[in-house]
TIGU-60001 format. One record per residue: residue number from 0; x, z, y of N, C-alpha, C, CB in turn. Coordinates in steps of 0.05 Angstrom, whole numbers, plus 5000, padded with zeros to 4 digits. Glycine has a CB too. Layout:
BEGIN
LUMBA:NUM:X:Z:Y:X:Z:Y:X:Z:Y:X:Z:Y
...
//
This chain:
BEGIN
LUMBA:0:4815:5013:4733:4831:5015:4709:4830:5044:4700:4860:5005:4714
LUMBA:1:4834:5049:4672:4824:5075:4655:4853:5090:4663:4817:5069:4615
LUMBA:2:4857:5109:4673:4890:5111:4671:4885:5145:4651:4913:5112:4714
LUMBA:3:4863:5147:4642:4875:5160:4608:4881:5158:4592:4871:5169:4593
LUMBA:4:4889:5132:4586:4904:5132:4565:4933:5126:4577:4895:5112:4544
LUMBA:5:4949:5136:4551:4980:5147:4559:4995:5120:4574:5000:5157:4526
LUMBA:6:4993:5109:4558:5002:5076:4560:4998:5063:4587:4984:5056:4540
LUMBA:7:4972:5065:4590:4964:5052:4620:4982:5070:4651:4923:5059:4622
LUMBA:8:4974:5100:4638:4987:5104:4657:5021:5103:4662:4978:5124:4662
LUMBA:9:5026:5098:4639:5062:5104:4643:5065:5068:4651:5085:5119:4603
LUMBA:10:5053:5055:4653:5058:5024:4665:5053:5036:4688:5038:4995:4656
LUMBA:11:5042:5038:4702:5026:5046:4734:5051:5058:4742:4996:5072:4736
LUMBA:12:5061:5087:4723:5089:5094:4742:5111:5079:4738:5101:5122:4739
LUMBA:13:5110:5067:4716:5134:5050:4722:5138:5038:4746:5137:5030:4707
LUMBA:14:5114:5019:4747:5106:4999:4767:5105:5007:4802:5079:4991:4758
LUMBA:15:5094:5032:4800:5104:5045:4831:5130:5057:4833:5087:5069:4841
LUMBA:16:5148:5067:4817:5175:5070:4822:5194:5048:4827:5182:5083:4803
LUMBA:17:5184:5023:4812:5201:4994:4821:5192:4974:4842:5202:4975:4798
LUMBA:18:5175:4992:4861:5157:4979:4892:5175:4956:4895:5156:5001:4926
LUMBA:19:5169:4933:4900:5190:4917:4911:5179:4902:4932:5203:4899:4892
LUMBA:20:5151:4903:4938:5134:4889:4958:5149:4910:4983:5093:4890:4952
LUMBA:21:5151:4893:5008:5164:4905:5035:5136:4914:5046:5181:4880:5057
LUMBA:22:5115:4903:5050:5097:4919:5066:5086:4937:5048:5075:4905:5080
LUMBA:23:5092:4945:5016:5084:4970:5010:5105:4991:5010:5071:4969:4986
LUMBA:24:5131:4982:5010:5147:5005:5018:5139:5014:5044:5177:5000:5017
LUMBA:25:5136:4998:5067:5131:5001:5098:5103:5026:5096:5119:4964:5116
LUMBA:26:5083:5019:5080:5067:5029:5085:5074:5068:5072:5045:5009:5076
LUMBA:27:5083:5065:5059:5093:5089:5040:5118:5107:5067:5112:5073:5002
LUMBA:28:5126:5090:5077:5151:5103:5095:5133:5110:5117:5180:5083:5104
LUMBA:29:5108:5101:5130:5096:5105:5141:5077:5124:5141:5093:5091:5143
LUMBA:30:5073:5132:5116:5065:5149:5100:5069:5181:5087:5067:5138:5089
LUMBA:31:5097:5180:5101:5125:5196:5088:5102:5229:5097:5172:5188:5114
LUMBA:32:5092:5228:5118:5079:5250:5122:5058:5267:5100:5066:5243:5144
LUMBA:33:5060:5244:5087:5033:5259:5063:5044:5253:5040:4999:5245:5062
LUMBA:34:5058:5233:5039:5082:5230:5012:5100:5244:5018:5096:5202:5003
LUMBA:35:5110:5253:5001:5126:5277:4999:5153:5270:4984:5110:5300:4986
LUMBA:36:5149:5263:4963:5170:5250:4956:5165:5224:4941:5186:5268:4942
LUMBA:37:5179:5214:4914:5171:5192:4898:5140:5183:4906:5173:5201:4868
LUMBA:38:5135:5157:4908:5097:5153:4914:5080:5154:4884:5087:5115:4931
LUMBA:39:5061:5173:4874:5056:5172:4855:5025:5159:4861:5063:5195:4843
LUMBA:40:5009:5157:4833:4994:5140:4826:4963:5152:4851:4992:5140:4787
LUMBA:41:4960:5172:4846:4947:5189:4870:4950:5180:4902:4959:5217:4869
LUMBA:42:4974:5182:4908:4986:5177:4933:4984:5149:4940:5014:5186:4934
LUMBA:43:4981:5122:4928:4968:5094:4923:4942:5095:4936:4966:5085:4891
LUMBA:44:4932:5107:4913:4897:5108:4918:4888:5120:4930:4881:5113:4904
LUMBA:45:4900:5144:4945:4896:5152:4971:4897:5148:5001:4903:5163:4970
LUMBA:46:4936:5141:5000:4947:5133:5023:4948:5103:5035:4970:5142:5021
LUMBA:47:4952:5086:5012:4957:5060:5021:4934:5040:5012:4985:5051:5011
LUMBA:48:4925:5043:4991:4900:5021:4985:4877:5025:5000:4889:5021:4954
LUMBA:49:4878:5047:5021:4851:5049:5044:4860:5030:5064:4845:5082:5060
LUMBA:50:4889:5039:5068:4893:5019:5092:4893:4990:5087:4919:5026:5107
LUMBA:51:4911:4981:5064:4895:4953:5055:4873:4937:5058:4891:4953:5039
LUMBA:52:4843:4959:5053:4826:4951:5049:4813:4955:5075:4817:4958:5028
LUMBA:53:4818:4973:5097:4807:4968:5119:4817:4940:5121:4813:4987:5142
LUMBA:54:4842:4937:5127:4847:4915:5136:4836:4883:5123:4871:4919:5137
LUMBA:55:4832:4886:5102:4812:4857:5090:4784:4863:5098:4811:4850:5053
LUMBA:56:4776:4886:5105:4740:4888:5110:4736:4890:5148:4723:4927:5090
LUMBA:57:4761:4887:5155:4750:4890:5192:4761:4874:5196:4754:4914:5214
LUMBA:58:4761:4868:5227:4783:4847:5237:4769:4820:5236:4811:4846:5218
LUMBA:59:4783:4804:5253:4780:4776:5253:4797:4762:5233:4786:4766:5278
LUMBA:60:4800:4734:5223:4821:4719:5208:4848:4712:5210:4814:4700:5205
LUMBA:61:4851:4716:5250:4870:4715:5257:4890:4743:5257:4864:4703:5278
LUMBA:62:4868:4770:5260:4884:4792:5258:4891:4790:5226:4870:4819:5269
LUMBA:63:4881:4776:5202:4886:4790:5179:4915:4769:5164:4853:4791:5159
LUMBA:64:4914:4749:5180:4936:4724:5176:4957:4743:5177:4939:4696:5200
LUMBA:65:4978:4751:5187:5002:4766:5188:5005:4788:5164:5002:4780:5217
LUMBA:66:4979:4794:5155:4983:4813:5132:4991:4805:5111:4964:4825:5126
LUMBA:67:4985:4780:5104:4984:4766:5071:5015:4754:5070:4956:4734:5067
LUMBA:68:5024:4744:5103:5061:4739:5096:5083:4760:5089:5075:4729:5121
LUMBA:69:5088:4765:5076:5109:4784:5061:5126:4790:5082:5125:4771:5034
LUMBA:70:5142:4765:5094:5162:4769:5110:5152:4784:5145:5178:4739:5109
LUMBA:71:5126:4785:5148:5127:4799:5167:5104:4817:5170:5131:4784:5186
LUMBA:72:5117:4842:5150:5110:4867:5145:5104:4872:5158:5120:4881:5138
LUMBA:73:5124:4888:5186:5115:4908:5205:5095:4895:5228:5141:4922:5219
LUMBA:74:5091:4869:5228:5072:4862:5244:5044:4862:5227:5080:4835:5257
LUMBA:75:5037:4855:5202:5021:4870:5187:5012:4907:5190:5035:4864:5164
LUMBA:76:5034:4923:5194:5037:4950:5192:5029:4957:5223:5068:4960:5180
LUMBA:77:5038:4946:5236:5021:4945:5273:4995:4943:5268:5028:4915:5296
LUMBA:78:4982:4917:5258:4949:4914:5259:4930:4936:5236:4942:4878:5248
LUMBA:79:4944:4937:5220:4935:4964:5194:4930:4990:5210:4965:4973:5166
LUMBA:80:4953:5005:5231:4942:5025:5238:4934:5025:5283:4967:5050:5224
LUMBA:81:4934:4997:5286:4921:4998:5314:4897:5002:5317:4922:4978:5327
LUMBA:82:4884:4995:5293:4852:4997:5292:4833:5023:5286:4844:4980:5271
//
């Protein structure tokens, strides 16, 4: 996504200031070491959409099952950084 234009990006911060997904707050609190404060659009595409994406490109089906249920985040957030 283009985030030069004004528009696009002021959706993006909206949209990361109203996080409401639990394993992306988890991952951001987990994170707190390199986030610093508020998570901005940088800090996404740095800190947390790598670990995401390890986790859909390694692993077996059974390690990646726990990630996709909402309600059990931190067992998601266990397999994201055991590897």
């Amino acid at each position: 996504m283009d985030m030069r234009s004004y528009e696009t990006k002021y959706i993006a911060d909206k949209g990361i200031a109203l996080i409401s997904n639990p394993l992306i707050k988890q991952l951001c609190e987990q994170n707190s070491f390199k986030i610093k404060a508020d998570p901005t659009i940088h800090d996404i595409q740095f800190y947390i959409v790598p670990a995401i994406n390890a986790v859909i490109r390694a692993g077996k089906l059974a390690e990646k099952e726990p990630f996709w249920h909402v309600n059990s985040g931190r067992k998601a957030i266990t397999l994201i950084f055991m590897a």
